[in-house]
PyMOL Python script that loads the backbone (N, CA, C, O; Angstrom):
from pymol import cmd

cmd.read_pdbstr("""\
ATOM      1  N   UNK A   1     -51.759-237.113   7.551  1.00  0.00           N
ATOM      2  CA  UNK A   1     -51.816-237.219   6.095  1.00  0.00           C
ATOM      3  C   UNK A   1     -50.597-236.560   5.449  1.00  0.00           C
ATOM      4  O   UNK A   1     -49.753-237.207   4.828  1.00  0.00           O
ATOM      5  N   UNK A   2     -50.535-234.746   5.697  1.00  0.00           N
ATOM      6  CA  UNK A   2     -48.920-234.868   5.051  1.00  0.00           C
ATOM      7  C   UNK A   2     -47.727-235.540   5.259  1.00  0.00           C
ATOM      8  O   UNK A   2     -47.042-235.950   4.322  1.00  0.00           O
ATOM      9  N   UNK A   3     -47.277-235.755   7.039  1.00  0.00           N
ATOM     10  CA  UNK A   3     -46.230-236.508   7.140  1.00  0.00           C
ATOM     11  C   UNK A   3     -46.253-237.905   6.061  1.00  0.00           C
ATOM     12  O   UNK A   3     -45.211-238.009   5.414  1.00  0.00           O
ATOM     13  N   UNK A   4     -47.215-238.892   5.812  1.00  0.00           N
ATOM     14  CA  UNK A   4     -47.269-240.157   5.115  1.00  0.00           C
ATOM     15  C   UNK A   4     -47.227-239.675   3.678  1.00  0.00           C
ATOM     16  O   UNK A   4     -46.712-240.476   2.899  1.00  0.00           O
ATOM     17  N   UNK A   5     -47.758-238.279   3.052  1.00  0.00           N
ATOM     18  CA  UNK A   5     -47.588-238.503   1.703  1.00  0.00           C
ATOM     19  C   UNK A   5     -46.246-237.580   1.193  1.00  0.00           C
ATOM     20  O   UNK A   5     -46.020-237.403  -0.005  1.00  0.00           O
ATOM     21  N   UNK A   6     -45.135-236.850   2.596  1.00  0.00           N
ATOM     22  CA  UNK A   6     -44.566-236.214   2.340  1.00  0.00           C
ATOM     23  C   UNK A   6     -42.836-237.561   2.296  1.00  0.00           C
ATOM     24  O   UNK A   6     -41.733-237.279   1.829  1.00  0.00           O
ATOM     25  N   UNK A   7     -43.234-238.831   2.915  1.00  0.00           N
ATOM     26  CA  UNK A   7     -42.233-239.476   2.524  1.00  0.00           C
ATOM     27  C   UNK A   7     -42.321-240.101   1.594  1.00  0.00           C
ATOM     28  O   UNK A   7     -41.593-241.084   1.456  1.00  0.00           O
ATOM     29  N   UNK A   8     -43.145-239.780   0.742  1.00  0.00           N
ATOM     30  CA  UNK A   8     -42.830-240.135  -0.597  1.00  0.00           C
ATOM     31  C   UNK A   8     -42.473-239.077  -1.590  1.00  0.00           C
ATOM     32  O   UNK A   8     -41.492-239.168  -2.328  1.00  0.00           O
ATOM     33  N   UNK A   9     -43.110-238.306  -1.584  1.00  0.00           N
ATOM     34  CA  UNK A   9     -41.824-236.870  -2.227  1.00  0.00           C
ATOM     35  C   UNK A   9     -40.815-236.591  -1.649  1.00  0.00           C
ATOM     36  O   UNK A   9     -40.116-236.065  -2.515  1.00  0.00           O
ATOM     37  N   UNK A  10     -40.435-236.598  -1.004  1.00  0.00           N
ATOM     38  CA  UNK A  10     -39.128-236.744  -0.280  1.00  0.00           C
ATOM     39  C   UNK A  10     -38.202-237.773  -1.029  1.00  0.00           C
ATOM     40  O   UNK A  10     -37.069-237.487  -1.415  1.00  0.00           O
ATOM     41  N   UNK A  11     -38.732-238.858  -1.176  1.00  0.00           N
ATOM     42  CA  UNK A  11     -37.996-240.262  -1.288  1.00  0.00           C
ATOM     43  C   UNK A  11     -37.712-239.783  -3.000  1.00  0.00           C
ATOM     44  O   UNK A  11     -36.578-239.832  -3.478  1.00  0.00           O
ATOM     45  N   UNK A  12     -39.089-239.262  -3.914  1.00  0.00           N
ATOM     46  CA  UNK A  12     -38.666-239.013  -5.199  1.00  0.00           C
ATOM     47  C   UNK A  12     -37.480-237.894  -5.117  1.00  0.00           C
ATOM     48  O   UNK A  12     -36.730-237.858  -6.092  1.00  0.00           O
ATOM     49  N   UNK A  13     -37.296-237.202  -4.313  1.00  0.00           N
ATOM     50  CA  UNK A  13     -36.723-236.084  -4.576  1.00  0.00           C
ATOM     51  C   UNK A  13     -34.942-236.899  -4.266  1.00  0.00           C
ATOM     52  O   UNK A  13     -33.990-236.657  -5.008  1.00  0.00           O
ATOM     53  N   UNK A  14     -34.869-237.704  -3.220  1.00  0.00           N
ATOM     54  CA  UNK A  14     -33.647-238.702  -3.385  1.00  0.00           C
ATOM     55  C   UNK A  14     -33.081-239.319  -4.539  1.00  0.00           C
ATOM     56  O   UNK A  14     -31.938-239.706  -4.783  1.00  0.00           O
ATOM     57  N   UNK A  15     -34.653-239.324  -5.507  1.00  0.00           N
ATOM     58  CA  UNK A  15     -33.604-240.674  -6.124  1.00  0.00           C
ATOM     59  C   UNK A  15     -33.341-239.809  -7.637  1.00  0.00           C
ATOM     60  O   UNK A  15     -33.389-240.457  -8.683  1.00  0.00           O
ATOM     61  N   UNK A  16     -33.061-238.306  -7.670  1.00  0.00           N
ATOM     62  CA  UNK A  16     -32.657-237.309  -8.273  1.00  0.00           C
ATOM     63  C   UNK A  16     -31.887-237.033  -7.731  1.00  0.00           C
ATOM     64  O   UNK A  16     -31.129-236.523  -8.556  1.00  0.00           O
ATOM     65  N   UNK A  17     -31.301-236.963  -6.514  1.00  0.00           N
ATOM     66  CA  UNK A  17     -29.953-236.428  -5.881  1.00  0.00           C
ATOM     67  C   UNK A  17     -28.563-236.550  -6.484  1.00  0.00           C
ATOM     68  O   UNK A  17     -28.082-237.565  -6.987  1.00  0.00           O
ATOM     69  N   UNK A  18     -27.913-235.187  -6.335  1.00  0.00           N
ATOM     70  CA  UNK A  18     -26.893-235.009  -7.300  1.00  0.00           C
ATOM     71  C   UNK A  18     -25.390-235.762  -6.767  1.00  0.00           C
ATOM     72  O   UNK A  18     -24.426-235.990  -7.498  1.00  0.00           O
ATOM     73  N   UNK A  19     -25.469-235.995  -5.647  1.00  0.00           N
ATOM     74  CA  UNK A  19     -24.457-237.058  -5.213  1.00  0.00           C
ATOM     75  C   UNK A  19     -24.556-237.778  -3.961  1.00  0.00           C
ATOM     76  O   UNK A  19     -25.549-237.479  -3.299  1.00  0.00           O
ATOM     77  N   UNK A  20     -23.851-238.577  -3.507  1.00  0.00           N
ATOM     78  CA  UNK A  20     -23.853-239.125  -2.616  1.00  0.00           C
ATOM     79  C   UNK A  20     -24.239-238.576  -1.192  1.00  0.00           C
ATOM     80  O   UNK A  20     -24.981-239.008  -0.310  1.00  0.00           O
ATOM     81  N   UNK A  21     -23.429-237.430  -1.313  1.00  0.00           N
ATOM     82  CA  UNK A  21     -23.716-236.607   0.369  1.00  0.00           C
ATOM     83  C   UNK A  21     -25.696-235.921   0.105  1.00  0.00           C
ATOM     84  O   UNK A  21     -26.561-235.760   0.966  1.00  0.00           O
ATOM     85  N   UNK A  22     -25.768-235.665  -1.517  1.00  0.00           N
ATOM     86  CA  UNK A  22     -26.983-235.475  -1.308  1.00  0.00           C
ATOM     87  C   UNK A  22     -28.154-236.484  -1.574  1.00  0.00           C
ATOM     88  O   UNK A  22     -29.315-236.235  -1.900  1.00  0.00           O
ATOM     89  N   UNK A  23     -27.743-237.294  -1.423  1.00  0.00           N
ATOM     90  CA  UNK A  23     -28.544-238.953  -1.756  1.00  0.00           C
ATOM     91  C   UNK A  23     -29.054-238.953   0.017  1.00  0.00           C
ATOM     92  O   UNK A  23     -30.162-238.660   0.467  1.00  0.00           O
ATOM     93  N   UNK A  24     -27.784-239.398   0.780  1.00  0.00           N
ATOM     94  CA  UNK A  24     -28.093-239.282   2.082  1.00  0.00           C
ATOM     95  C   UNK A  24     -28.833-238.582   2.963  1.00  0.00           C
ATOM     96  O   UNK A  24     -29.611-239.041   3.799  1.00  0.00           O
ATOM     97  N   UNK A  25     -28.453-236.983   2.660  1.00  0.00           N
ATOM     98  CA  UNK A  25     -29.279-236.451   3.189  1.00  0.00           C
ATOM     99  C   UNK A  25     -30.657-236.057   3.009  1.00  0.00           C
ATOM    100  O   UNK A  25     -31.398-235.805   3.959  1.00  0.00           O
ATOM    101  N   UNK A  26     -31.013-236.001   1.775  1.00  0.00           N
ATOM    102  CA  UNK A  26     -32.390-236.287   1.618  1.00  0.00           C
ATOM    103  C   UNK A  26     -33.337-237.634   1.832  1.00  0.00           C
ATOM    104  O   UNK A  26     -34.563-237.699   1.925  1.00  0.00           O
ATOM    105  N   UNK A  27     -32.047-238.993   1.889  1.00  0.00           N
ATOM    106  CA  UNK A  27     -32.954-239.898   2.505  1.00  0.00           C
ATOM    107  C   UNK A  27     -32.932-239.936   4.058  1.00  0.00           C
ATOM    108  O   UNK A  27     -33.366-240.932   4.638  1.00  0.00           O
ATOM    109  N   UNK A  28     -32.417-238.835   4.772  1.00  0.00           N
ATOM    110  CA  UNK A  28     -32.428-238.370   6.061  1.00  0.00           C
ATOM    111  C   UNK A  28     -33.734-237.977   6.145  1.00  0.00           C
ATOM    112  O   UNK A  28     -34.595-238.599   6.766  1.00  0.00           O
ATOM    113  N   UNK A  29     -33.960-236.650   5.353  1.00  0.00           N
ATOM    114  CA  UNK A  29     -35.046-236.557   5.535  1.00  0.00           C
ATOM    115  C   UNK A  29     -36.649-237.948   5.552  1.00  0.00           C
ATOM    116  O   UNK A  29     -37.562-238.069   6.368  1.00  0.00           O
ATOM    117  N   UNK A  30     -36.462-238.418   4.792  1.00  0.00           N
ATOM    118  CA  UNK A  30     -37.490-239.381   4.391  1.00  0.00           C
ATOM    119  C   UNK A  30     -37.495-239.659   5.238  1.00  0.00           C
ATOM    120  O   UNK A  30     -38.377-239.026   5.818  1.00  0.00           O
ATOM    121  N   UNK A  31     -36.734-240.720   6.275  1.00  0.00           N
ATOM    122  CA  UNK A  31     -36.753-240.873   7.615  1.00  0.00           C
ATOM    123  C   UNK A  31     -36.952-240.342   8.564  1.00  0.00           C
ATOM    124  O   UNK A  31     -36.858-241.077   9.547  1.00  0.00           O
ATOM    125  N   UNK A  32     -37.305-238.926   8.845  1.00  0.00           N
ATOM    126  CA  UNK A  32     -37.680-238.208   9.320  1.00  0.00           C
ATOM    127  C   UNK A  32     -39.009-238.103   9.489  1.00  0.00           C
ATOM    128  O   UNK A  32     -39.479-238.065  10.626  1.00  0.00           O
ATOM    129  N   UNK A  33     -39.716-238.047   8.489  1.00  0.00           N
ATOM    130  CA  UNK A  33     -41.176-237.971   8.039  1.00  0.00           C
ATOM    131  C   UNK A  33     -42.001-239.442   7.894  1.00  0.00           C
ATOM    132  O   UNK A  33     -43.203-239.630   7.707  1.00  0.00           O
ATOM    133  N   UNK A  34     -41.071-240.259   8.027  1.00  0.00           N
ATOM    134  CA  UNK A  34     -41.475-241.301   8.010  1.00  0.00           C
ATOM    135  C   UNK A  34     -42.040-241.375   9.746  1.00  0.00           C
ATOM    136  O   UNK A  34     -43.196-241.611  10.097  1.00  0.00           O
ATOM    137  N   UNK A  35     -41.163-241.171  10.420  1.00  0.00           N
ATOM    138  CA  UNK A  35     -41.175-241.577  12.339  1.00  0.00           C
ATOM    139  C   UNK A  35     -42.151-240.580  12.297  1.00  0.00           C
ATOM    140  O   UNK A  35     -43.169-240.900  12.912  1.00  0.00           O
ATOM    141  N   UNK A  36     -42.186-239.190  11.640  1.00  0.00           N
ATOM    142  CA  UNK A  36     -43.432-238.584  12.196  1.00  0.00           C
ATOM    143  C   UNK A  36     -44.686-239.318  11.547  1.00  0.00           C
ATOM    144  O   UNK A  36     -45.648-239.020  12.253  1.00  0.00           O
ATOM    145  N   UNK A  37     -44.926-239.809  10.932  1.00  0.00           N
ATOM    146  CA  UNK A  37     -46.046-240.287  10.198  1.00  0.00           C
ATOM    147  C   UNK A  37     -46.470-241.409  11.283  1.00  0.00           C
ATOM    148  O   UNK A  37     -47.606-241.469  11.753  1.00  0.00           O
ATOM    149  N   UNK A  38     -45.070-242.583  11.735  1.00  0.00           N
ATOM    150  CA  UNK A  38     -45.743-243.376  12.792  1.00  0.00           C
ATOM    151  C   UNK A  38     -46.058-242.506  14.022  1.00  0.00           C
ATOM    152  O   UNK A  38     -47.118-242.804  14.571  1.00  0.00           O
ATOM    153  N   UNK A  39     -45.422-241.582  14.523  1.00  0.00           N
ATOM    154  CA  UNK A  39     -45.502-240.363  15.571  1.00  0.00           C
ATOM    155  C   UNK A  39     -46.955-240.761  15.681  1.00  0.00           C
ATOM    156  O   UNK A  39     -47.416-241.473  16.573  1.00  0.00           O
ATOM    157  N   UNK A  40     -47.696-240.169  14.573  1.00  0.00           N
ATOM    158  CA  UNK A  40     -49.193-239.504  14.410  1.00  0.00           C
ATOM    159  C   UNK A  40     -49.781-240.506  14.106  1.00  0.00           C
ATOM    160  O   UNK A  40     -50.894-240.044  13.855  1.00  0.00           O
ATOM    161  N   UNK A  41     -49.858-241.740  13.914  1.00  0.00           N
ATOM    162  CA  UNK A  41     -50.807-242.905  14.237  1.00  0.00           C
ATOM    163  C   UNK A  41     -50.399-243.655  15.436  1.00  0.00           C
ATOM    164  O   UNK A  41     -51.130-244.569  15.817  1.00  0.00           O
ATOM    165  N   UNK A  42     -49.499-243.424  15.968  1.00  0.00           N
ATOM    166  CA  UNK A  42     -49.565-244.271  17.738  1.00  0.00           C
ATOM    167  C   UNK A  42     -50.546-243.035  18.132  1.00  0.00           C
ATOM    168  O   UNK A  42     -51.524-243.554  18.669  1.00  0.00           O
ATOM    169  N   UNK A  43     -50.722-241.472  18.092  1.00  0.00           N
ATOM    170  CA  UNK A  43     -51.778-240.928  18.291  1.00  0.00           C
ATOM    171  C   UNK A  43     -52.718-241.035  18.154  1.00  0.00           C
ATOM    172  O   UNK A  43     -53.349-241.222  19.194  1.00  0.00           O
ATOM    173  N   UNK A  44     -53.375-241.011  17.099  1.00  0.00           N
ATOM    174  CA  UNK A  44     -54.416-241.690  16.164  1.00  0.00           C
ATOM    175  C   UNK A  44     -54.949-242.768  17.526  1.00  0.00           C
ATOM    176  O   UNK A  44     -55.952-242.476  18.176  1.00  0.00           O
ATOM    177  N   UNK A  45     -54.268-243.798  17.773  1.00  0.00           N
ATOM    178  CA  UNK A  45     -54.245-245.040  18.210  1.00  0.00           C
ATOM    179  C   UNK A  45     -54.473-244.862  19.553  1.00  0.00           C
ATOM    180  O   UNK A  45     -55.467-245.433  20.002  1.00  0.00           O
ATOM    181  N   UNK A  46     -53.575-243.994  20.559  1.00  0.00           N
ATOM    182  CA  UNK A  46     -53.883-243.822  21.978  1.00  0.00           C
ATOM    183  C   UNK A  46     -55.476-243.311  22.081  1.00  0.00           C
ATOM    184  O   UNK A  46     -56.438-244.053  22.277  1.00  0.00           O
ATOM    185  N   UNK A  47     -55.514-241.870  21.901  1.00  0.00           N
ATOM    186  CA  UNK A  47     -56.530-241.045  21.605  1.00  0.00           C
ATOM    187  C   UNK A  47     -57.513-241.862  20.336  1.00  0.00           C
ATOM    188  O   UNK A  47     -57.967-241.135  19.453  1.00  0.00           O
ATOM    189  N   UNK A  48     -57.769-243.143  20.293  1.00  0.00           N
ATOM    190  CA  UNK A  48     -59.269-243.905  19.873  1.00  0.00           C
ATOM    191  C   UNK A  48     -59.849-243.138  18.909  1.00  0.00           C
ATOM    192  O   UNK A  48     -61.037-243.145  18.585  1.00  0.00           O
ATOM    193  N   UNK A  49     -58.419-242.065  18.186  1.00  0.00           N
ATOM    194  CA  UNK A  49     -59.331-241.417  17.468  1.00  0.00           C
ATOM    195  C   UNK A  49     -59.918-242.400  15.996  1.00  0.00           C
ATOM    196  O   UNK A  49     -60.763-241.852  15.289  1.00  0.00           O
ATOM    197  N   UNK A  50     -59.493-243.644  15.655  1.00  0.00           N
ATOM    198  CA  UNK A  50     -60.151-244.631  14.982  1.00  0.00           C
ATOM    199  C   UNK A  50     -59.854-245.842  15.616  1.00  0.00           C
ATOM    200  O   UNK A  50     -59.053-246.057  16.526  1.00  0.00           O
ATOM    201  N   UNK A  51     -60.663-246.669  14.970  1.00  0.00           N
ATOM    202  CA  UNK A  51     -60.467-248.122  15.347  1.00  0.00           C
ATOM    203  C   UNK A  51     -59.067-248.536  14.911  1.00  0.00           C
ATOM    204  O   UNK A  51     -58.638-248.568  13.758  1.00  0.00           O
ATOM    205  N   UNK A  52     -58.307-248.910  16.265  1.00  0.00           N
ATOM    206  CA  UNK A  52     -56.782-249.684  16.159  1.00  0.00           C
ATOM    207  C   UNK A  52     -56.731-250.493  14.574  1.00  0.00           C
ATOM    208  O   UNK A  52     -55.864-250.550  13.701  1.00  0.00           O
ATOM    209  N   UNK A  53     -57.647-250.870  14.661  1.00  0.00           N
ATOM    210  CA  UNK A  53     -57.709-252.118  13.179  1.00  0.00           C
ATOM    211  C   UNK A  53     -57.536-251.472  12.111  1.00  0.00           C
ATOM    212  O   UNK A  53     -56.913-252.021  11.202  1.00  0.00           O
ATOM    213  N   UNK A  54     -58.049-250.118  11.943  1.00  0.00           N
ATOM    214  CA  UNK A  54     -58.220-249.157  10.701  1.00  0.00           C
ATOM    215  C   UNK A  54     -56.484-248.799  10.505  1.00  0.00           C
ATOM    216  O   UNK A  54     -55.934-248.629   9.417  1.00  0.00           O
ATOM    217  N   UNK A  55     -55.884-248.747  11.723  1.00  0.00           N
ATOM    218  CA  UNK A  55     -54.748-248.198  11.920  1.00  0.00           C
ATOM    219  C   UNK A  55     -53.375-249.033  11.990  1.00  0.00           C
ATOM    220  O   UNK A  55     -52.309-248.614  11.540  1.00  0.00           O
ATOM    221  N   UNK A  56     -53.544-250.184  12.575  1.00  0.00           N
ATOM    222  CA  UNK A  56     -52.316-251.107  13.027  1.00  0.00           C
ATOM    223  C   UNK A  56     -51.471-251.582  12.107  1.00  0.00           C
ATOM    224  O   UNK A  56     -50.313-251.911  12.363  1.00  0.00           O
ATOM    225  N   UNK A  57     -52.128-251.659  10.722  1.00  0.00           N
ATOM    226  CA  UNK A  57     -51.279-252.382   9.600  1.00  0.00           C
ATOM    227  C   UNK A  57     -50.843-251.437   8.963  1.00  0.00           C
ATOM    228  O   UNK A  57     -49.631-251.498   8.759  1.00  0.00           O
ATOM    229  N   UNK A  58     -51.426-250.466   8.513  1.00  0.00           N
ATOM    230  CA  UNK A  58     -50.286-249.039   8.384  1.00  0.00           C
ATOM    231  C   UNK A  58     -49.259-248.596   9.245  1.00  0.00           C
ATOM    232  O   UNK A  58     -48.529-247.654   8.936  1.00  0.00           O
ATOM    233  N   UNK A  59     -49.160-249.194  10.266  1.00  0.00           N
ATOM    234  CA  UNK A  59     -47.703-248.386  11.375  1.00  0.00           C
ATOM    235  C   UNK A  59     -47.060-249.583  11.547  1.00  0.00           C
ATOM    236  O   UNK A  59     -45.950-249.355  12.028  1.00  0.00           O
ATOM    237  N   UNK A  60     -47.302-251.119  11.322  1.00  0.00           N
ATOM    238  CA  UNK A  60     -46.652-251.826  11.619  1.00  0.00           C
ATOM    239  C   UNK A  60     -45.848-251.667   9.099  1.00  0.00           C
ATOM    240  O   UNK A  60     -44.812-251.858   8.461  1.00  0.00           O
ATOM    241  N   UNK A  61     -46.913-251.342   8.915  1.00  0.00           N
ATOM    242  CA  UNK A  61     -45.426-251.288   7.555  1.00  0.00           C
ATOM    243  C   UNK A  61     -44.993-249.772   7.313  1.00  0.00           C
ATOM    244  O   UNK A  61     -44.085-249.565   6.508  1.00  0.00           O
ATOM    245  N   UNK A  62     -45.450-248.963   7.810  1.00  0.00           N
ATOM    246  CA  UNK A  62     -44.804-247.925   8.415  1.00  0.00           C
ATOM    247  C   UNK A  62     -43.184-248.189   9.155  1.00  0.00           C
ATOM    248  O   UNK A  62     -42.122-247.662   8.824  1.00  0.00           O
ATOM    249  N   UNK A  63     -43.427-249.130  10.188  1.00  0.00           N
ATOM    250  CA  UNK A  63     -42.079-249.391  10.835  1.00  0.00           C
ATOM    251  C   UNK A  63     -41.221-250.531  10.036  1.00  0.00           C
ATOM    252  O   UNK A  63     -40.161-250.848  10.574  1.00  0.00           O
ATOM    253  N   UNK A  64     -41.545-251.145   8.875  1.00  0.00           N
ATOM    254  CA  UNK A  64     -40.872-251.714   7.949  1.00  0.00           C
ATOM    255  C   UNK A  64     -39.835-250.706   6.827  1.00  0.00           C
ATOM    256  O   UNK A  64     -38.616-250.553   6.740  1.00  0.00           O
ATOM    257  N   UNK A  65     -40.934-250.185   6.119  1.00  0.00           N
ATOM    258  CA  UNK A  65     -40.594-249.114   5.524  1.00  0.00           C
ATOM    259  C   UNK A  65     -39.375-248.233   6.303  1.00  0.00           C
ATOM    260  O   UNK A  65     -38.256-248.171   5.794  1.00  0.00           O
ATOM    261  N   UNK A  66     -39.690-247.554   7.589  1.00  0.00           N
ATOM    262  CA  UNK A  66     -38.401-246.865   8.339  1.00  0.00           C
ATOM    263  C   UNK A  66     -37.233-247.876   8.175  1.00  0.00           C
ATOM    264  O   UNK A  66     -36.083-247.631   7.809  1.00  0.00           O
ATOM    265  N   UNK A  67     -37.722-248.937   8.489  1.00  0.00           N
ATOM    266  CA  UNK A  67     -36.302-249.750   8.859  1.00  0.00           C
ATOM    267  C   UNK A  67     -35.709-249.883   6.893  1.00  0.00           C
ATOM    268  O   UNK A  67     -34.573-249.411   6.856  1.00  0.00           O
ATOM    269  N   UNK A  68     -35.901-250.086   6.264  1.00  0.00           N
ATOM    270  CA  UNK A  68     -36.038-250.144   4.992  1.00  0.00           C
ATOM    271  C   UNK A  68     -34.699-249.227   4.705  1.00  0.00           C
ATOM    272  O   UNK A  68     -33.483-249.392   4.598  1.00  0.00           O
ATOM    273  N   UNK A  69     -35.876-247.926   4.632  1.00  0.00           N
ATOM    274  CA  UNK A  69     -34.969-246.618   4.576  1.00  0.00           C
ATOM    275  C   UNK A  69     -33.813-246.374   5.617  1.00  0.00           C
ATOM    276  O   UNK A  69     -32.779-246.051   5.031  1.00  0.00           O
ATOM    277  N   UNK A  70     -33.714-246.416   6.610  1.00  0.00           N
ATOM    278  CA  UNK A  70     -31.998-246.674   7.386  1.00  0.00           C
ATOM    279  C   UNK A  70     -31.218-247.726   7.225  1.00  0.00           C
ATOM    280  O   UNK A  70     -30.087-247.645   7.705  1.00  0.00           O
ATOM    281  N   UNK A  71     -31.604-248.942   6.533  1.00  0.00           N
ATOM    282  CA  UNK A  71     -30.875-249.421   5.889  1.00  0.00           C
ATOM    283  C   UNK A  71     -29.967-248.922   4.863  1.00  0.00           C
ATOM    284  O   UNK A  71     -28.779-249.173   4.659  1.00  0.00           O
ATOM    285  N   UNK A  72     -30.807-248.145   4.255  1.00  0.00           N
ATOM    286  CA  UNK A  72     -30.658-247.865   2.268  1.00  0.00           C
ATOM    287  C   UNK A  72     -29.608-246.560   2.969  1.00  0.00           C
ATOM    288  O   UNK A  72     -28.497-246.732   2.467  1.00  0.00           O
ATOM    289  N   UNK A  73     -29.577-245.540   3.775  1.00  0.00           N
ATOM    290  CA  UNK A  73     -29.131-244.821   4.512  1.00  0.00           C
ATOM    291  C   UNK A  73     -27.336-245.322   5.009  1.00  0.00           C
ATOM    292  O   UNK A  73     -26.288-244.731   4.749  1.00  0.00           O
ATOM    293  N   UNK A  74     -27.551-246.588   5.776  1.00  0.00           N
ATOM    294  CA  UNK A  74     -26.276-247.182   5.991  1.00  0.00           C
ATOM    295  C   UNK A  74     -25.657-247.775   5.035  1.00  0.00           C
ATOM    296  O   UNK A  74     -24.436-247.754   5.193  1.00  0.00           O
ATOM    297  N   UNK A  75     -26.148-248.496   3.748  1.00  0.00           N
ATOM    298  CA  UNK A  75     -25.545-248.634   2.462  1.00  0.00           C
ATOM    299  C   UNK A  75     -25.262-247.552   1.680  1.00  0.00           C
ATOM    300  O   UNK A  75     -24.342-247.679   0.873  1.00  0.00           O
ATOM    301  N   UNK A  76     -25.855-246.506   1.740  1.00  0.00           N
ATOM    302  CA  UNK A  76     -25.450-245.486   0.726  1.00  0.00           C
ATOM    303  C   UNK A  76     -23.933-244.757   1.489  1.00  0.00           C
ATOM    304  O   UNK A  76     -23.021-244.347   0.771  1.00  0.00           O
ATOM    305  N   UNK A  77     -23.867-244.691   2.985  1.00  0.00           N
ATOM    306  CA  UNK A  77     -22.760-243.881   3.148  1.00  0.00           C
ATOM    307  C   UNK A  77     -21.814-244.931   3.303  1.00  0.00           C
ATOM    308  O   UNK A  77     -21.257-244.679   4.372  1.00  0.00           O
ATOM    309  N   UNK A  78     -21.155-246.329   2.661  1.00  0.00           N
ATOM    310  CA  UNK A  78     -20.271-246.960   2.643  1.00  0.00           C
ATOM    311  C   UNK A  78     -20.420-247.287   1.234  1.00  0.00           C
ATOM    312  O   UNK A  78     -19.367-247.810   0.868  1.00  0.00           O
ATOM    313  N   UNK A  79     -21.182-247.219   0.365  1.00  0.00           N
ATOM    314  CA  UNK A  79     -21.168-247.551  -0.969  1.00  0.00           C
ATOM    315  C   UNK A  79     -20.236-247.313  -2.051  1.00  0.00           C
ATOM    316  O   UNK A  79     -19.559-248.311  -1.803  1.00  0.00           O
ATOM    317  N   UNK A  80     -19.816-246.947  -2.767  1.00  0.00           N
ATOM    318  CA  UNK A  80     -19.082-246.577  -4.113  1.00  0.00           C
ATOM    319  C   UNK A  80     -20.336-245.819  -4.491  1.00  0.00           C
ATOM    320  O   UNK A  80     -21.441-246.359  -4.430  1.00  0.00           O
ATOM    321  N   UNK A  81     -20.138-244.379  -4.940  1.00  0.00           N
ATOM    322  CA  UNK A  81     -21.237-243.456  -5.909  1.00  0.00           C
ATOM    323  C   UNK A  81     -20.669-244.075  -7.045  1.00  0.00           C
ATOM    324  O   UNK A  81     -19.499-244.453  -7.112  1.00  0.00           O
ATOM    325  N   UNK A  82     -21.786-244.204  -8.217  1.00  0.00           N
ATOM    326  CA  UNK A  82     -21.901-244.300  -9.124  1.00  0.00           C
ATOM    327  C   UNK A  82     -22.745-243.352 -10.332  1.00  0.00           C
ATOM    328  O   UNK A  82     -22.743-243.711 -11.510  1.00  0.00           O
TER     329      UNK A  82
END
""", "prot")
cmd.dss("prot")
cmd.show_as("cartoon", "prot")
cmd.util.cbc("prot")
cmd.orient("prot")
């Protein structure tokens, strides 16, 4: 539960960032917390601690979302700051 609701404060706290180098690295972080969030539902998932079904469509847009954010990650450090 915190890792999933901590990449989203994280992500707000990016899109306040005072420049570019700190745009990035706080959407470093997000990505960070994001992989732990899937981390802890492939757990969830091994260990049966719920039904796969309860779980599978949250980690499969879980792994959208990551990819999302390392995108936005590889555009921001070739971008023009504005």
């Amino acid at each position: 539960m915190r890792a999933g609701t901590s990449v989203g404060a994280n992500y707000r706290a990016a899109a306040r960032a005072k420049s570019r180098a700190d745009f990035v690295a706080k959407l470093g972080i997000v990505e960070e917390e994001c992989d732990e969030a899937a981390y802890w539902m492939e757990v969830i998932m091994t260990l049966k601690l719920l039904k796969p079904s309860r779980v599978a469509k949250l980690h499969v847009e879980t792994g959208e979302l990551l990819a999302t954010i390392v995108a936005s990650i590889k555009t921001a450090r070739r971008a023009p700051w504005s």
